[in-house]
C-alpha positions as CSV (number, residue, x, y, z in Angstrom):
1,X,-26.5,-1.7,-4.5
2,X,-22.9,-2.1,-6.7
3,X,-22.1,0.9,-8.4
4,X,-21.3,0.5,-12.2
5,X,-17.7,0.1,-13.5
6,X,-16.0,2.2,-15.8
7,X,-14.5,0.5,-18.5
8,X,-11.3,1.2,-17.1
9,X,-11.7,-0.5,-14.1
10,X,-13.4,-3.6,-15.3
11,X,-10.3,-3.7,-17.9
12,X,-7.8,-3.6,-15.0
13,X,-9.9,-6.5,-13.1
14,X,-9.5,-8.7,-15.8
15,X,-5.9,-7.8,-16.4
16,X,-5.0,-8.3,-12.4
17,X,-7.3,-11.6,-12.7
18,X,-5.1,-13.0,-15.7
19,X,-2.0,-11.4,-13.8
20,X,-2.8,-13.8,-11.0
21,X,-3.4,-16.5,-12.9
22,X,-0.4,-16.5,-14.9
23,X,1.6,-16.2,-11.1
24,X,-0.1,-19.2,-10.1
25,X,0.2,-21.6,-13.4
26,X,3.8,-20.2,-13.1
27,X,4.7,-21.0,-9.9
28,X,3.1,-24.7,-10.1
29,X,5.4,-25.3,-13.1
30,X,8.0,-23.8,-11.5
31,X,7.6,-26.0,-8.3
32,X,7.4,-29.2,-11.0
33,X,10.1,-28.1,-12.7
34,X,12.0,-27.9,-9.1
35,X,10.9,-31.6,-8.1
36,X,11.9,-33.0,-11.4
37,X,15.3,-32.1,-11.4
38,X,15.5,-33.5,-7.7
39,X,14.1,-36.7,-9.0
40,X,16.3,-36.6,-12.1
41,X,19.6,-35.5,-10.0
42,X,19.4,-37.8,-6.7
């Protein structure tokens, strides 16, 4: 059986969670960004 979360720790899960998220949305654009450029340059 799961024990129970503190508040604290289900607070961090969400904030690592959106963390995460926001490192993968960022990276993508980034990446896009990247490739647009190239397109754009050459």
């Amino acid at each position: 059986m799961k024990r129970e979360l503190t508040p604290v720790e289900a607070r961090s899960g969400v904030i690592s969670g959106r963390i995460f998220r926001i490192l993968v949305i960022s990276t993508t654009a980034a990446a896009l960004a990247l490739g647009l450029v190239w397109v754009v340059v050459y």
